[in-house]
N, C-alpha and C positions, 0 to 999 in steps of 0.2 A: 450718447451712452445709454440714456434709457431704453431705445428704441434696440441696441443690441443687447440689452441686455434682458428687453422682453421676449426678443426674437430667439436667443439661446433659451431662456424659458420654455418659452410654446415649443421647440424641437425635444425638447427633454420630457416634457410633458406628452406627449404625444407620444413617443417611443414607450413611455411607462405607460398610455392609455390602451399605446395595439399589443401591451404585455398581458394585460389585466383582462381586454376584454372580449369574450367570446363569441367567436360569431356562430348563429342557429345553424343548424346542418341541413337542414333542409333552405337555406340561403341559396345553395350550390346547385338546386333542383330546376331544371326545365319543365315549366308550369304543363307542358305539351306529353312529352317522352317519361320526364320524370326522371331522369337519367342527370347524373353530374356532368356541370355545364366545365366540363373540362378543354373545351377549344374556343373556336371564338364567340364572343358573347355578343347579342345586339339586343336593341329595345326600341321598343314603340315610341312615340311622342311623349306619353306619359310616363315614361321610365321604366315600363314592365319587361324583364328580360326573356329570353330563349336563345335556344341554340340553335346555332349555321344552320344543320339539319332537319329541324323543325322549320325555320324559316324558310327553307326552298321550298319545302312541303306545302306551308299556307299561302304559298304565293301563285302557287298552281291553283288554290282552291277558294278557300273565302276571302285569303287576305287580310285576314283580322286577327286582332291579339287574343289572344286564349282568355285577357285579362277586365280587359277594359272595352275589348270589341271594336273600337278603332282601326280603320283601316293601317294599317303599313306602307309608311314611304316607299315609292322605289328604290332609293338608296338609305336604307336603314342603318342608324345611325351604330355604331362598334359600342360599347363600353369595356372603357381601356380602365378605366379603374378598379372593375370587377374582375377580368383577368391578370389583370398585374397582383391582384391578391390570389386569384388560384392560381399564379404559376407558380406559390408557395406552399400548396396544401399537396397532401399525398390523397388521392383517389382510386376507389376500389373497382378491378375489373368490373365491367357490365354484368359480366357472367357470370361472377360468383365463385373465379375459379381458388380465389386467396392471393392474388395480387395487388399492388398497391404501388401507385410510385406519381412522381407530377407529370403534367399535361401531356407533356412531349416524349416521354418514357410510357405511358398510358398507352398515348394512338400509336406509338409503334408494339407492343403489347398487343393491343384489340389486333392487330391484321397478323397475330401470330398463334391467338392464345387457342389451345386444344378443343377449348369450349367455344369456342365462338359457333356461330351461326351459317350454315353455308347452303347453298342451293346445289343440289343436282347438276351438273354441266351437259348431262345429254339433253338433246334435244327433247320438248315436248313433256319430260322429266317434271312433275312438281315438288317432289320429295325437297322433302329440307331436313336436316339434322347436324350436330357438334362436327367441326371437322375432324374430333377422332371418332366418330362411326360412319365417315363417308365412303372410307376405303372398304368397311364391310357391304353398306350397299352398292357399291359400282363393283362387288366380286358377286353379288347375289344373282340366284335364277332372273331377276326380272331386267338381268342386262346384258343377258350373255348373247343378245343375237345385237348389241350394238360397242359393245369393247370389249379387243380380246386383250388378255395377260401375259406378258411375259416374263421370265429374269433374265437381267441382262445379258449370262453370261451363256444361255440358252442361244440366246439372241445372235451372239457372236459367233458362235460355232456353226448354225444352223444358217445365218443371215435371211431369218424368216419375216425381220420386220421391213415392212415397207407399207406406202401410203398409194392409192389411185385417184383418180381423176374424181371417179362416182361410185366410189367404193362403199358398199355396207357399212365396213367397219371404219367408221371416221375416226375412232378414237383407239391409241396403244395405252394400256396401263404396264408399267417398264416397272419391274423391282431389280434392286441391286441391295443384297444385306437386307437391311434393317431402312431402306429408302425407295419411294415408291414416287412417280410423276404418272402423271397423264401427258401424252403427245398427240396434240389439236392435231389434223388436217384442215388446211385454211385452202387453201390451190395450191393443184397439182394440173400444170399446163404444160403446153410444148416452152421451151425455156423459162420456165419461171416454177418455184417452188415457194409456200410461206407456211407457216405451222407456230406454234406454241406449243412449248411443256412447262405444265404449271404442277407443284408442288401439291400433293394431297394432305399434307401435314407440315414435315420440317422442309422451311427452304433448302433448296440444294445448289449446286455446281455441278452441271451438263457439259458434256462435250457430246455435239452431236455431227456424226461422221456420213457423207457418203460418198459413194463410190466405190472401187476395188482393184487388187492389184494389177490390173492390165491397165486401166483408164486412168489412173491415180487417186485420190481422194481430197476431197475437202470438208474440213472441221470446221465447227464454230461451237464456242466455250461462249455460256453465259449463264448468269444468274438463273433459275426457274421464276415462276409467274405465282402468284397466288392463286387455287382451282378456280377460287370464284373472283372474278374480275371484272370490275362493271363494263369494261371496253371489251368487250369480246372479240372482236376483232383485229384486235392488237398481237401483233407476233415477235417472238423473240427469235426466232428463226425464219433468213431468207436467203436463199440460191438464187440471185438475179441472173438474168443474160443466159449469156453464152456460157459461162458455169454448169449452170441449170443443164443448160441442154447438151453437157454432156452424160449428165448421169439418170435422166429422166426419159425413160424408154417408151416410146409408142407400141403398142398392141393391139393384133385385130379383135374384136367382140362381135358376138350373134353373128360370127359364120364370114365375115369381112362385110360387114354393115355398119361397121363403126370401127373408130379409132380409142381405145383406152391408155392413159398414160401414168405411170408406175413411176414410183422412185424408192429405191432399196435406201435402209440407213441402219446406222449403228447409234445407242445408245450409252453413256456411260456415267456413272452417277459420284458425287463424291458431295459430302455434310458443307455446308459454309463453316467458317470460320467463325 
């Protein structure tokens, strides 16, 4: 009887103590970034914490805690008690843009929010600026000899977009309305096609078409990519096989000294849900 009636106790008490007592705000801070440790948390030997991101960081480099100087395990240990408390705090975008929301609502938030942080996607490009002024610089003089512009509906009437093998222009910037994508060229070969369209802003819903009405055509509908993507190489569009080669035309270049291979396409843009 005692022992449950101490134990009902201490659960009552406890509930009244995480009522009452406030935890510091800078608790939440990554000693590293200094950023709210809003995903997973780990710690040294000594219990000093950081975030995921800080840690792949240090692991490349000194390997030591920001804190205590201590090397870091290879399998550095999680604390689950400190994320099981922020998966109940609201945290504010990194950015500053005025959002607010837990963990998991957070990082989907950061790989959407206006302000976030994005790099350049041309080649060789260092620029970095907010994802809402990246579409003003990929329209600026200092890119016009590496993506051309189109609107879609330009696009469809004219059928002036297409991709080459060794094309100058690796890159289409596609508007429809009020939505704008960039379309990678990744390879363009005899049977085989691969590419990316990634969103410069609001994700969207692509259908991208090619062929025409003699040969017939083929679509594929997918989600768009975010501009900046750490896999660069990743494509949400592919023509394999024999597909491919029916819509991918060979051309002679420099007088028949070479083989260039083309492939026509159509764009279409529609908001996600």
């Amino acid at each position: 009887m005692g022992k449950r009636g101490a134990s009902s106790g201490g659960i009552a008490g406890s509930q009244k103590l995480a009522r009452q007592t406030a935890i510091p705000g800078d608790a939440w801070d990554c000693p590293i970034c200094d950023e709210a440790l809003s995903g997973r948390i780990f710690q040294c030997q000594q219990g000093h914490h950081l975030c995921e991101e800080c840690l792949t960081k240090i692991r490349s480099t000194t390997r030591q805690c920001p804190s205590c100087r201590e090397v870091f395990p290879s399998s550095a240990a999680r604390n689950l008690a400190l994320e099981k408390l922020a998966a109940n705090v609201d945290f504010p975008c990194r950015w500053t843009c005025g959002f607010q929301g837990r963990p998991d609502a957070l990082q989907a938030h950061h790989s959407q929010c206006a302000l976030r942080t994005v790099k350049c996607p041309v080649d060789n490009c260092l620029h970095q600026c907010s994802a809402s002024d990246m579409l003003e610089h990929l329209l600026s003089e200092q890119h016009k000899d590496h993506i051309q512009a189109f609107n879609c509906w330009d696009a469809k009437r004219n059928d002036r977009l297409f991709f080459e093998e060794k094309a100058k222009y690796r890159a289409k910037l596609v508007r429809e309305n009020d939505l704008w994508v960039l379309c990678h060229s990744l390879r363009v070969a005899n049977g085989e096609y691969s590419g990316k369209v990634c969103h410069v802003l609001d994700p969207v819903m692509f259908s991208f078409t090619v062929g025409n009405e003699t040969l017939g055509s083929v679509t594929i509908e997918s989600p768009s990519l975010p501009l900046h993507n750490p896999n660069a190489t990743e494509a949400n569009v592919v023509v394999p096989g024999k597909i491919a080669a029916r819509f991918i035309k060979p051309e002679d270049v420099n007088g028949g000294q070479g083989t260039q291979y083309k492939l026509s396409f159509r764009v279409t843009l529609k908001r996600c849900r």
